[in-house]
C-alpha positions in Angstrom: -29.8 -14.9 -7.1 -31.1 -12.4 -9.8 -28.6 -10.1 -11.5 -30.7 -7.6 -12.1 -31.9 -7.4 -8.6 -28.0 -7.0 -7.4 -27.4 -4.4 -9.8 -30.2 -2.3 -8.6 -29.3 -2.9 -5.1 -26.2 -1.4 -5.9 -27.3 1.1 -7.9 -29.4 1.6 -4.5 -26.7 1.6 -2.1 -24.7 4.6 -4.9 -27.1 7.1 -4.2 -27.7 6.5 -0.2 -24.4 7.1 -0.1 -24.5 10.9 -0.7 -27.1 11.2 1.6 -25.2 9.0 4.5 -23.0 10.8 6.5 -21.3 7.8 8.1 -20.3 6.5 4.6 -19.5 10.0 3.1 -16.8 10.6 6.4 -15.1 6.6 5.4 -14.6 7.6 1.6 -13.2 10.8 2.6 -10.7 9.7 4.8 -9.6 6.5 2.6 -9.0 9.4 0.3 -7.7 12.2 2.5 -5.6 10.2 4.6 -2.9 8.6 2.2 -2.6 11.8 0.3 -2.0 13.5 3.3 0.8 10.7 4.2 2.2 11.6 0.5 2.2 15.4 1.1 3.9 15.2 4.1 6.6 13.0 3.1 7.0 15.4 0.1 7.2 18.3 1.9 9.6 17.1 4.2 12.0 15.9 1.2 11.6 18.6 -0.6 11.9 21.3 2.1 15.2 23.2 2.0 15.7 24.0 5.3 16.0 20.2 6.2 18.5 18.7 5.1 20.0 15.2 5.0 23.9 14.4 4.9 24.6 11.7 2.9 28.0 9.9 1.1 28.4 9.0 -2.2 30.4 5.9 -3.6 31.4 6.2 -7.3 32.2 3.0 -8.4 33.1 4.7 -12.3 32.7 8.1 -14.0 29.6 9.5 -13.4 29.7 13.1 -12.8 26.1 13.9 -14.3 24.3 11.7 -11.7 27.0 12.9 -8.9 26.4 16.4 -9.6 22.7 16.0 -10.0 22.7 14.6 -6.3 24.9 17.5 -5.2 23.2 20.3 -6.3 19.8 18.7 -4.4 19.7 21.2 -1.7 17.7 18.9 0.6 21.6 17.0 0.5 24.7 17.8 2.4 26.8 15.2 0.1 30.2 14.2 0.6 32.2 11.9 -1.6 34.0 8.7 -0.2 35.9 6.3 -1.5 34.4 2.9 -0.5 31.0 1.4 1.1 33.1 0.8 3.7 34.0 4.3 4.8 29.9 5.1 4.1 28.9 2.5 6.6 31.3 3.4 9.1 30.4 7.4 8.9 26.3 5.3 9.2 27.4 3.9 12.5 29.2 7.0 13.8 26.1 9.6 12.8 27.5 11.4 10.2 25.9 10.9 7.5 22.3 9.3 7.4 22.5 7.2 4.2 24.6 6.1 1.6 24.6 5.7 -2.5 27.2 2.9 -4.2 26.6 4.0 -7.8 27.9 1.6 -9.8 30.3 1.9 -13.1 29.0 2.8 -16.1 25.7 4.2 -14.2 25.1 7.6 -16.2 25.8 5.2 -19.6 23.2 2.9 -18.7 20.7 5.2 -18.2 21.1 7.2 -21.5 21.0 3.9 -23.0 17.7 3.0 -20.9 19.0 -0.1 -19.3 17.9 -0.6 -16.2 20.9 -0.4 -13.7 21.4 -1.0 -10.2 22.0 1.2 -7.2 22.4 0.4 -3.9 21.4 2.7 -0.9 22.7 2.3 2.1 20.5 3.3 5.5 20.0 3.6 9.2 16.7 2.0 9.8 16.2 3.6 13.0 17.0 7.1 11.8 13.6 8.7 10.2 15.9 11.1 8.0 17.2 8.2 6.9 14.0 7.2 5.2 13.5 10.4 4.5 17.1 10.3 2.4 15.5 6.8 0.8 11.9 8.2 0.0 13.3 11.3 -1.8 16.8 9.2 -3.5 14.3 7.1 -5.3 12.0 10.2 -6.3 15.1 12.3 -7.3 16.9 9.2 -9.6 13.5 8.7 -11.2 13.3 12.0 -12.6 16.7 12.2 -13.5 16.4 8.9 -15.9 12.7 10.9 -17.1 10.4 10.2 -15.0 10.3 6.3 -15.8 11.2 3.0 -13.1 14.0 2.2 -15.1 16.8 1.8 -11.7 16.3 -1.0 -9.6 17.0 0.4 -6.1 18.2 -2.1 -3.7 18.0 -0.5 0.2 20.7 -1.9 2.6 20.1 -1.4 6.1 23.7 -0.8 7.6 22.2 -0.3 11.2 19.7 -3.0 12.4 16.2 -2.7 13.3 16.0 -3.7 17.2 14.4 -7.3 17.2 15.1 -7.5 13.4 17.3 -9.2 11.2 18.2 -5.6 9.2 20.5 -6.7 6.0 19.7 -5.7 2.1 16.9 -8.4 1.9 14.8 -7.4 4.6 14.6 -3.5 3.8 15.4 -3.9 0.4 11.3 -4.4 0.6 9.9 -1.6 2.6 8.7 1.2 0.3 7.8 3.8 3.2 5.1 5.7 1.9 5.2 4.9 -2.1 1.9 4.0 -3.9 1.7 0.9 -3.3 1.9 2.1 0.2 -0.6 4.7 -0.7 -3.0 2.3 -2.3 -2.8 -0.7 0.5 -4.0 1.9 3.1 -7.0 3.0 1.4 -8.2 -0.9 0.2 -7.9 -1.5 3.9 -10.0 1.7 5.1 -12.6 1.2 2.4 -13.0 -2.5 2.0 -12.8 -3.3 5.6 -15.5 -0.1 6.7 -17.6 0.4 3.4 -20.2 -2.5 3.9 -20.4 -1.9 7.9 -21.1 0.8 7.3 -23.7 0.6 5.3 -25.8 -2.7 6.0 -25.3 -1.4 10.0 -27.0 1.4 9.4 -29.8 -0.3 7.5 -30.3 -2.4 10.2 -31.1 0.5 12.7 -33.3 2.4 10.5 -34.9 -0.7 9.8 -34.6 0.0 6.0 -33.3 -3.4 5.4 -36.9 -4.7 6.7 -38.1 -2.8 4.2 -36.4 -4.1 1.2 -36.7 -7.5 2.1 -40.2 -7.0 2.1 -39.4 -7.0 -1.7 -39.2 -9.6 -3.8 -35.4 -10.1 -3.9 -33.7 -12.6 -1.0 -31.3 -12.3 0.7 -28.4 -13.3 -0.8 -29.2 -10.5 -3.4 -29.1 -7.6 -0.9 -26.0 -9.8 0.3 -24.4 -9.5 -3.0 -25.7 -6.1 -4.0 -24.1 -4.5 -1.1 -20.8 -6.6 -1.5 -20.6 -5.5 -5.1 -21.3 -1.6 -4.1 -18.3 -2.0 -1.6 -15.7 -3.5 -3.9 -17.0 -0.7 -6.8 -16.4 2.0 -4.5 -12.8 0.2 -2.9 -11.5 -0.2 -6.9 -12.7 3.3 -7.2 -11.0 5.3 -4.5 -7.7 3.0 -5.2 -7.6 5.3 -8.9 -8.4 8.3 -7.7 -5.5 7.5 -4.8 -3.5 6.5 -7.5 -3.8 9.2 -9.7 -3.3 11.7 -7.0 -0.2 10.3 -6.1 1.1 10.7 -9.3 1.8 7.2 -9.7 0.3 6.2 -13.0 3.9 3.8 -13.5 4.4 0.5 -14.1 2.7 -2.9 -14.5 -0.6 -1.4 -14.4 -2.7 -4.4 -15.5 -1.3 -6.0 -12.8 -1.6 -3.7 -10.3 -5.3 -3.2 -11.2 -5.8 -7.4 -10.6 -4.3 -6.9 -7.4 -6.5 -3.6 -6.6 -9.5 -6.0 -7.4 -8.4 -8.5 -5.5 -7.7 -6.6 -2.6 -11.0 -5.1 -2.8 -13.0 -8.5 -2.9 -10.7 -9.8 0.0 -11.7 -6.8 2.4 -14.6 -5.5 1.6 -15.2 -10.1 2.6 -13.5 -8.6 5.9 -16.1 -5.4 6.0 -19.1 -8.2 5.2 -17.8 -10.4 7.8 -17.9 -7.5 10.6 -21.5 -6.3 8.9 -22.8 -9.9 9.3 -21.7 -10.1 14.0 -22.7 -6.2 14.5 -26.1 -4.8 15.0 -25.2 -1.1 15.4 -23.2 1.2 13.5 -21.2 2.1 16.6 -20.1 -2.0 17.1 -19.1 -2.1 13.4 -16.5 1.1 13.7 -15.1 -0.2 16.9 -14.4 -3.8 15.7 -13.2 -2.1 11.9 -10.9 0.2 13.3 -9.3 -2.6 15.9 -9.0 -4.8 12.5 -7.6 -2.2 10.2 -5.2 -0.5 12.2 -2.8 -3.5 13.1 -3.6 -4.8 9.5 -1.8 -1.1 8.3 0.8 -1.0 11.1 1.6 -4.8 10.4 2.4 -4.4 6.7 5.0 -1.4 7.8 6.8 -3.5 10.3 6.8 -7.1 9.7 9.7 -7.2 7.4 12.0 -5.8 10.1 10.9 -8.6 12.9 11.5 -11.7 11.8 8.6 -13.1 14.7 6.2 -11.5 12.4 6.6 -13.1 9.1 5.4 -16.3 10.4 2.4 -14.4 11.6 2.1 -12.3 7.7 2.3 -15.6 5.8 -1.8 -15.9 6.4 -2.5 -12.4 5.9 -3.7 -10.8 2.9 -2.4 -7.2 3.2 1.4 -8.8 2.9 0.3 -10.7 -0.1 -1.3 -7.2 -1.4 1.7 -4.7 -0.7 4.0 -7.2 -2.4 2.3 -7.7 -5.4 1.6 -4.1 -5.6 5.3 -2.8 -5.0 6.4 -5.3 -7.5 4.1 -4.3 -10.5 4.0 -0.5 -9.6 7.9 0.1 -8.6 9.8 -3.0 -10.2 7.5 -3.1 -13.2 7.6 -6.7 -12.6 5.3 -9.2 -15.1 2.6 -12.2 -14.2 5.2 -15.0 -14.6 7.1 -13.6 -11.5 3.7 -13.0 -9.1 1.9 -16.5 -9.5 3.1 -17.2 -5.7 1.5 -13.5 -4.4 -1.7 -14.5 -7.0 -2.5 -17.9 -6.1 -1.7 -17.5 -2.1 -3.6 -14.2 -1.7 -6.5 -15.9 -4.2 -6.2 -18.7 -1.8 -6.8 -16.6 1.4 -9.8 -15.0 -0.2 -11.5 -17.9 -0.8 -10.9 -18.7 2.7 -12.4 -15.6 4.3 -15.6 -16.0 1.6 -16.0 -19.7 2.8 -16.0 -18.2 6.5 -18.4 -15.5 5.1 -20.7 -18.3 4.0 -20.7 -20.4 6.9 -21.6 -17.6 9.0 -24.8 -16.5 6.8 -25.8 -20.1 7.5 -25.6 -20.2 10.7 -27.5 -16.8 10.6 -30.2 -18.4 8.5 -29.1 -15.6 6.0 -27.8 -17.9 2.6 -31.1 -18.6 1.0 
């Protein structure tokens, strides 16, 4: 392999882009599509004329917060007096969601501690993840704007099929940016390089360039390198327009890597079996959209998480929510690193047996 030959292969592949179509429509909605996801769930929080009825637990005195909540007029708060009387008014339908604030909550956060809340939900109710979205958004910028609560979600009605309790939804983070971010690795990495090489192979331009001297294995890795640049790119311009610039970013940005080497081995997997442009969308679009739905639902059916132990996406979202949201260090993600590292190599040692067999790894 020659660097310099990958590099301009790459460099190549950057400005076909503008001129192709097919690629242009795949960036756009990678982009278009999880910002749209986050301006709809803002609007809906944020609109007045919806509102949400939720109770209130304080465990001490902490008016500020209290008051903060109530004057929210996307909430129709009442007080209560235990987590009991919050889960049974759950059950019943009144009230969509619950907050225990703990003692000493308003303290801790003008001390910046990091203090716990715990929210309690109806899983099946969507304004009950609309109450959880727009809770977390609303505490965040009432301790300025920072990730300095832990939020800890308690299903108090279960999902159908699904175990439901604190440690199952306490790790579904709707449509956050981690959420935001996992959605368009997936759109880019897995349709970039299809997109691309397929369309090579109709005009017949890829006959051309191998007509070059450069072999294979560098248009191979040129185009594989132009796909991850491209994935890694729309993540930050994802990220920055979801205002989500928080966190653990170094780690988030290994993970956003990752991710992108991982799919975009996906996307040269369905580039290496399809001839036509047409084949390639089809069999992206059937991988992608159960990769995206899976990540959603398998923490609430306990059948799947047998299923998302081997899957990279779960190994992505989770190491994502924990360095975005928690703020959560390297020492705590080695098991998310090494297994989603692992898989990788896996689906680049697939990707290499294939070429083989295609007479396309010299």
């Amino acid at each position: 392999m020659d660097i310099s030959k990958i590099f301009k292969i790459m460099i190549k592949d950057a400005k076909l882009s503008i001129k192709n179509m097919s690629l242009l429509i795949v960036v756009a909605i990678a982009i278009f599509l999880p910002v749209m996801m986050s301006f709809m769930m803002g609007s809906i929080t944020a609109s007045g004329n919806e509102t949400v009825s939720i109770g209130i637990y304080d465990r001490g005195d902490n008016r500020d917060y209290v008051e903060y909540l109530m004057s929210v007029p996307l909430y129709n708060v009442s007080i209560y007096g235990s987590t009991d009387q919050i889960n049974q008014s759950i059950r019943d339908g009144a009230i969509v969601g619950g907050i225990d604030v703990p003692a000493g909550f308003d303290s801790d956060i003008a001390a910046k501690n990091r203090p716990s809340l715990v929210l309690l939900t109806d899983s099946t109710n969507f304004k009950s993840l609309i109450f959880t979205e727009s809770c977390k958004e609303l505490t965040l910028r009432y301790a300025g704007l920072e990730y300095p609560v832990i939020l800890q979600t308690q299903s108090v009605v279960e999902v159908p099929g699904g175990s439901g309790g604190m440690g199952d939804a306490a790790s579904y983070s709707g449509f956050t940016a981690p959420t935001l971010l996992l959605i368009s690795i997936i759109i880019v990495g897995v349709s970039v390089l299809p997109a691309t090489l397929t369309t090579e192979k109709e005009k017949k331009t890829i006959t051309a360039l191998m007509a070059t001297p450069v072999t294979q294995m560098d248009v191979i890795m040129g185009k594989s390198l132009f796909g991850v640049f491209v994935t890694v790119l729309i993540s930050v311009i994802v990220l920055f327009l979801s205002n989500s610039i928080t966190g653990n970013l170094p780690l988030a940005a290994v993970f956003v890597l990752l991710g992108a080497v991982a799919f975009n081995g996906i996307g040269l997997l369905i580039s290496i079996y399809s001839n036509s442009y047409q084949t390639a969308s089809i069999i992206s679009s059937v991988i992608m959209t159960p990769l995206m739905l899976f990540t959603f639902l398998y923490t609430f059916i306990d059948e799947l998480k047998v299923v998302g132990s081997v899957l990279p996406n779960v190994y992505l979202m989770n190491g994502l929510n924990d360095a975005i949201v928690y703020n959560k260090d390297v020492s705590t993600q080695w098991v998310n690193l090494l297994v989603f590292t692992a898989i990788t190599v896996v689906i680049y040692a697939v990707i290499y047996v294939s070429l083989r067999r295609k007479g396309l790894a010299s």
